[in-house]
C-alpha positions in Angstrom: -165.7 -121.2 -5.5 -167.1 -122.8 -8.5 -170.0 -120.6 -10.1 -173.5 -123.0 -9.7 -174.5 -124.5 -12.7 -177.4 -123.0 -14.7 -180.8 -124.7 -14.6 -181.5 -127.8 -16.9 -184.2 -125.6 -18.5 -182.4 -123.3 -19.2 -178.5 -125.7 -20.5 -181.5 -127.1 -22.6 -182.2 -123.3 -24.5 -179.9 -121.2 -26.8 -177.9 -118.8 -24.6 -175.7 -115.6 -25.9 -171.9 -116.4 -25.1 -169.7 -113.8 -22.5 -166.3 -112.4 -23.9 -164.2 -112.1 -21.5 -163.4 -108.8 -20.6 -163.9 -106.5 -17.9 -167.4 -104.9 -16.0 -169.7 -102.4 -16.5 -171.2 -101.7 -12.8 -174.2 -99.6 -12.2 -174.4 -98.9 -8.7 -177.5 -98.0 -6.8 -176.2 -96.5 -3.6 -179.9 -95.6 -2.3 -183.3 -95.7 -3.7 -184.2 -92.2 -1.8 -185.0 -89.6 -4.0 -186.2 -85.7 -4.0 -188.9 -86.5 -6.0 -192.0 -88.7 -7.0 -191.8 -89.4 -10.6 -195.0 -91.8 -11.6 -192.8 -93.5 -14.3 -189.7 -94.0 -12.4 -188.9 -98.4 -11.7 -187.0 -97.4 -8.2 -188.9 -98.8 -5.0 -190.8 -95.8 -3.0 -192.0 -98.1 -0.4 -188.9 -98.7 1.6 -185.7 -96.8 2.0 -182.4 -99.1 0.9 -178.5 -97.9 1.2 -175.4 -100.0 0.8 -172.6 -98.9 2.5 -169.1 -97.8 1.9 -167.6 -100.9 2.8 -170.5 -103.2 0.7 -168.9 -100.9 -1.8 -165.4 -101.4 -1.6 -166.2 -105.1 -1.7 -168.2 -105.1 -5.0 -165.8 -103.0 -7.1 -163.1 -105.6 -5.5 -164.5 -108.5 -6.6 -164.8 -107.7 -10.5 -162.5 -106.4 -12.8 -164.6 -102.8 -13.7 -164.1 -100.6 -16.0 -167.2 -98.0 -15.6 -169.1 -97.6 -12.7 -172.4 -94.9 -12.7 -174.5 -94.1 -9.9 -178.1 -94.6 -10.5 -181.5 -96.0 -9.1 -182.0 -93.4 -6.6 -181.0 -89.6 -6.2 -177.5 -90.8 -5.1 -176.7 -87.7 -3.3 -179.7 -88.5 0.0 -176.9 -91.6 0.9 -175.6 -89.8 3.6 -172.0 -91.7 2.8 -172.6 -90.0 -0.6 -169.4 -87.9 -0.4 -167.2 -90.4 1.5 -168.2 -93.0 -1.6 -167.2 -90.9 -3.9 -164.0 -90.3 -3.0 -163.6 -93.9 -2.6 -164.4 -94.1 -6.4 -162.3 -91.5 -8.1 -159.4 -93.6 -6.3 -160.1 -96.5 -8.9 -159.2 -96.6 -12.3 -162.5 -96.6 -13.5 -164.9 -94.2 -15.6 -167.2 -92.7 -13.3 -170.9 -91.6 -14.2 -173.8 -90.3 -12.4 -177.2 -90.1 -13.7 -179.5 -87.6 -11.7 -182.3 -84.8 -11.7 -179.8 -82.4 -10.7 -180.3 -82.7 -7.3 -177.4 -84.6 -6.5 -174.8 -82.6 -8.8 -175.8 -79.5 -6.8 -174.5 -81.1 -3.8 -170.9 -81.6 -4.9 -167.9 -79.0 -5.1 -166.3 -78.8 -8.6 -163.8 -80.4 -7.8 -165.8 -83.4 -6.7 -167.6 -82.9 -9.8 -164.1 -83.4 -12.0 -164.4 -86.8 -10.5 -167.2 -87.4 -13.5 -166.5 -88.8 -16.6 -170.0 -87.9 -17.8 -172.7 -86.0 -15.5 -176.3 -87.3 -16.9 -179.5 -85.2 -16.6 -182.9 -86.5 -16.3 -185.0 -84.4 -18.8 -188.2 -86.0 -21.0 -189.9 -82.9 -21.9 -188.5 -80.0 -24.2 -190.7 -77.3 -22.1 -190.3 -76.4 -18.8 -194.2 -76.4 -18.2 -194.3 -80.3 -19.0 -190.8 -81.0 -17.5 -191.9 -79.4 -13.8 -195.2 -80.9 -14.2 -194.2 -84.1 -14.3 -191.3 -84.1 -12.2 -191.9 -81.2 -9.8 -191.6 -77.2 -9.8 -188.2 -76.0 -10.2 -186.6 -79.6 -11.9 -186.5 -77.6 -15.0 -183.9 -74.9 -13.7 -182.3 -77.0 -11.4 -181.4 -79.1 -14.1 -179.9 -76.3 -16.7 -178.0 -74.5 -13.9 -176.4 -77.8 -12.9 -175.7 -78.4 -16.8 -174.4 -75.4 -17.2 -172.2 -75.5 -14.0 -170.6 -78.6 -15.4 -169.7 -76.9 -18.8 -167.5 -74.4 -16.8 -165.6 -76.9 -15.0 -165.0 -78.9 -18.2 -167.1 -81.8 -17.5 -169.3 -83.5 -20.1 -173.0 -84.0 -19.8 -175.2 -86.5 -21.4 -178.9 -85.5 -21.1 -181.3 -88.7 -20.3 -185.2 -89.5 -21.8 -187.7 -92.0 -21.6 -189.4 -93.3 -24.2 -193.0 -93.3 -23.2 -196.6 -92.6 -24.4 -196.5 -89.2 -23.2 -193.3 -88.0 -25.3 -192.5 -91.0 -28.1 -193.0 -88.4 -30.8 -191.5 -85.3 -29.2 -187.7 -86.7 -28.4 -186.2 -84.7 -31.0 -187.5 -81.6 -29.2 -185.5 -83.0 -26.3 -182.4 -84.0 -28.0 -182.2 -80.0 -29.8 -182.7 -78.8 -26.1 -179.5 -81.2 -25.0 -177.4 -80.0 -27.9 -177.5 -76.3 -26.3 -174.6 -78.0 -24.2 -173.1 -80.2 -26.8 -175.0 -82.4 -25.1 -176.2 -85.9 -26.6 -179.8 -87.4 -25.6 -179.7 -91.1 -24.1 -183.1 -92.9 -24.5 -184.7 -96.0 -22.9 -188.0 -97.4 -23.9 -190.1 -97.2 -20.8 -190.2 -100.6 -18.9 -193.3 -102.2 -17.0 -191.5 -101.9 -13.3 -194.6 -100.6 -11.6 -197.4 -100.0 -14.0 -197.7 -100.0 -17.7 -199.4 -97.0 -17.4 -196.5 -95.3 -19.7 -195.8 -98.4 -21.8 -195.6 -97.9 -25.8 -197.7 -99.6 -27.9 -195.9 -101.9 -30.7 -196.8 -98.7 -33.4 -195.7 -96.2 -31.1 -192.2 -98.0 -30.2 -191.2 -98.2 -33.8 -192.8 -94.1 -34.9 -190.8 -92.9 -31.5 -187.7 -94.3 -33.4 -188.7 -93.3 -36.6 -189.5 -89.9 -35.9 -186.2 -89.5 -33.2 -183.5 -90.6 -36.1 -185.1 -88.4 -38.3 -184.2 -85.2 -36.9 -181.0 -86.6 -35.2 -177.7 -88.4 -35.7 -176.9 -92.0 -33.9 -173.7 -92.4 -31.6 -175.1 -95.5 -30.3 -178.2 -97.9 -30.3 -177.8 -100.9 -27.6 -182.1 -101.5 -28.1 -181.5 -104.7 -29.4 -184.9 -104.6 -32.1 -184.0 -100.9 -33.1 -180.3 -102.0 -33.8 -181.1 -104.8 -35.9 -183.8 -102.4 -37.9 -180.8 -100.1 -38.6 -178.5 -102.4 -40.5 -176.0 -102.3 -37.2 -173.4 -105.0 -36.5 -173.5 -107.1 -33.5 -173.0 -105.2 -30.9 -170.0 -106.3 -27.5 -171.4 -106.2 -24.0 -175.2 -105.6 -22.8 -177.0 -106.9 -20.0 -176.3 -110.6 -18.7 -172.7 -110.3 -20.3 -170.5 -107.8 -19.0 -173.1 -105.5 -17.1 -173.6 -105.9 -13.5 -176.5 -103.7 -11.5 -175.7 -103.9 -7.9 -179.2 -102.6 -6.1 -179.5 -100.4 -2.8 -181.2 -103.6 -1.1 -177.3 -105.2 -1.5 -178.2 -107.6 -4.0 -176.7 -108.1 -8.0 -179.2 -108.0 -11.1 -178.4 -108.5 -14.5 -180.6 -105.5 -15.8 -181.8 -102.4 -13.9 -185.0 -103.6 -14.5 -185.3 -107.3 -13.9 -187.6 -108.3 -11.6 -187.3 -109.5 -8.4 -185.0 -108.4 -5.2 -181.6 -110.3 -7.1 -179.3 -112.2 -6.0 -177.2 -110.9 -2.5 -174.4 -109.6 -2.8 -172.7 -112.2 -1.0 -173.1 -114.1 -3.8 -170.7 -111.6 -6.1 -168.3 -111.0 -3.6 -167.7 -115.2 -3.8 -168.4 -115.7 -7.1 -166.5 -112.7 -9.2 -166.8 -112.8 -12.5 -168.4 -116.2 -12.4 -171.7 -114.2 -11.2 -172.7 -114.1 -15.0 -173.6 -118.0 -15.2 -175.8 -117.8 -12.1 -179.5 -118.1 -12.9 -180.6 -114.7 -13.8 -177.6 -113.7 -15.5 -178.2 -116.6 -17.8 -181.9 -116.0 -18.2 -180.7 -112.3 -19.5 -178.6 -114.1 -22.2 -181.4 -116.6 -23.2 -182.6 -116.6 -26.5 -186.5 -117.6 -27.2 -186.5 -120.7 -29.3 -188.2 -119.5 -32.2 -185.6 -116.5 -33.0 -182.4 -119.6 -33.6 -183.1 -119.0 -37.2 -183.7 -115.4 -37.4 -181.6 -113.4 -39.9 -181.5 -110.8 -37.5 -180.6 -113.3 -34.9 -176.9 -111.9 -34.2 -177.4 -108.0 -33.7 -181.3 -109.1 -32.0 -180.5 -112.1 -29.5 -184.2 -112.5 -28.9 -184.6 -108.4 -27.7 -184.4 -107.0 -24.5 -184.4 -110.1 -21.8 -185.8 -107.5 -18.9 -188.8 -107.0 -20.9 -189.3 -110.3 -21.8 -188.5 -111.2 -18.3 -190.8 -108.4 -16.8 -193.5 -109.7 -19.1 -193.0 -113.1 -17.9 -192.5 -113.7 -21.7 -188.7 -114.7 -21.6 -188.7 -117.6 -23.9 -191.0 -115.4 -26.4 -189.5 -112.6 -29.0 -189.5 -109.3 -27.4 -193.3 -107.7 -27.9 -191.9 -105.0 -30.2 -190.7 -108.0 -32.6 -191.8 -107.1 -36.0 -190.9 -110.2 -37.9 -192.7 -112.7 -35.6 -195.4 -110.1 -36.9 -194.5 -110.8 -40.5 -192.9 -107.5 -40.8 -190.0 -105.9 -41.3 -189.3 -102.6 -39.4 -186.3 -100.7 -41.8 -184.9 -97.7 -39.9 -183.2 -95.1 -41.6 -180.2 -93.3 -39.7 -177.4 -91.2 -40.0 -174.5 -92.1 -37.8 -172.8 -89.1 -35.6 -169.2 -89.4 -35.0 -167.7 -91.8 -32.9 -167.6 -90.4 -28.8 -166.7 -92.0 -25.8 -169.7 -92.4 -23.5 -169.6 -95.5 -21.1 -173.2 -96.1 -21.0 -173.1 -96.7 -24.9 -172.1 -100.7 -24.6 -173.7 -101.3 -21.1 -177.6 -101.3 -21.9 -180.3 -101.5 -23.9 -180.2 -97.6 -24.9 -180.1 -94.9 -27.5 -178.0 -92.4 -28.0 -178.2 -89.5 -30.5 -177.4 -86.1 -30.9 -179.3 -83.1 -32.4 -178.7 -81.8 -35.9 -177.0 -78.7 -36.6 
């Protein structure tokens, strides 16, 4: 089937260009979950599973090289088990990103199926990690991070960057590096409320202040990367990341808006999925940035915030040189690890200082 043609609105507008290559899948088996975090972008209205077989048929239908289980507290889809094993049949690296509830769930050797285990943690104390979260998240958490050290499985710890903690991630990445462990960030998105949102001063200290106390494996923030001096980066959202949601439907970005496209529509389309509307609208580039210097490592910013926003034709908010400004960032580069989220989002990853 021949992918549909984008808009003319949007064949008229400067648009990233796909490599070819294969997939980075984030898969939302459920959006159930243990708890009730305030900040969290996952629907708490309804309950949404796909199934084993709407599984099967995604990972068929791209060529995938990572796959991690997010959204929800994958472990409540009561196929959770049966889609696992499912998954560690493929020749794919296999992620998992949970509160800990979920990892408790499985045997070690189900565990082994994990390339990387992540942990949800955003505060370095238990009093402010339980307190948001809910009593016990705290332990749960380090007895799950600890169980995976045994069996020999790495584990990422995962933050987000909000008004409550911008300043304080550096405390969080030192209480990751107890298991070797390197801290993932991603700026808080407006999902639900932007309640939690960063003002444009606070997104560039919370940077500031995180690189100066840690060491950079990744950074797929678009604005932050271009700040640092990094090169263009490969992949990222609307070129070789697709979100498949509990509600069976494809996304660009964990946190576009909107219900998505069904899945239908991948299982037809393949790879071509990336020039249907959304995925083009992810790639977009607002006018105004063509002639940016820091065009090629920027692309415009994050397209789900813009899009979120209902700004995508405008630089990102946290655009400093539509401001007249230039924000430099200063960072020491860890060494190079393998971690499959690095290339597949608009994240952060650093590790603590000795």
């Amino acid at each position: 089937m021949t992918p549909p043609a984008p808009s003319p609105i949007l064949q008229s507008t400067l648009v990233r260009p796909v490599p070819a290559g294969s997939f980075a899948i984030g898969l939302g088996l459920t959006n159930e979950c243990n708890l009730a975090c305030s900040f969290c972008y996952r629907d708490p209205v309804r309950v949404d599973r796909v199934s084993l077989e709407q599984v099967r048929s995604a990972m068929a239908s791209l060529p995938v090289r990572s796959v991690n289980l997010g959204t929800g507290e994958n472990g409540m889809h009561p196929q959770f088990h049966e889609i696992l094993a499912f998954l560690r049949t493929l020749p794919v690296k296999l992620t998992i990103t949970s509160n800990g509830h979920s990892a408790a769930l499985l045997a070690d050797d189900e565990l082994r199926a994990f390339h990387d285990v992540e942990f949800s943690l955003d505060y370095p104390s238990q009093l402010e990690q339980d307190s948001q979260r809910g009593s016990g998240n705290w332990t749960l958490i380090h007895q799950q991070a600890e169980r995976c050290m045994r069996v020999g499985i790495p584990v990422t710890f995962i933050a987000v960057m909000m008004k409550a903690n911008y300043l304080r991630l550096a405390d969080v990445a030192r209480v990751a590096k107890r298991y070797q462990a390197p801290l993932r960030v991603n700026v808080y998105q407006s999902v639900r409320s932007d309640l939690y949102a960063l003002s444009y001063q606070e997104y560039w200290d919370g940077f500031r202040a995180l690189f100066a106390e840690t060491d950079v494996i990744a950074i797929g923030e678009p604005l932050v990367r271009a700040m640092a001096g990094l090169p263009p980066r490969v992949g990222g959202c609307g070129v070789s990341t697709v979100r498949v949601t509990p509600r069976a439907s494809t996304q660009p970005c964990v946190y576009w808006p909107g219900v998505g496209e069904p899945l239908s529509l991948l299982l037809s389309l393949g790879s071509g999925v990336v020039e249907t509307s959304s995925f083009v609208e992810a790639r977009t580039i607002p006018e105004v940035c063509h002639s940016c210097a820091y065009l090629q490592s920027c692309y415009g910013g994050c397209a789900g915030r813009r899009r979120l926003q209902n700004a995508l034709h405008q630089p990102d908010f946290y655009c400093p040189i539509v401001r007249g400004e230039v924000q430099h960032l200063e960072v020491s580069m860890a060494p190079a690890r393998e971690l499959p989220k690095g290339e597949s989002a608009c994240t952060t990853i650093v590790m603590a200082r000795d």
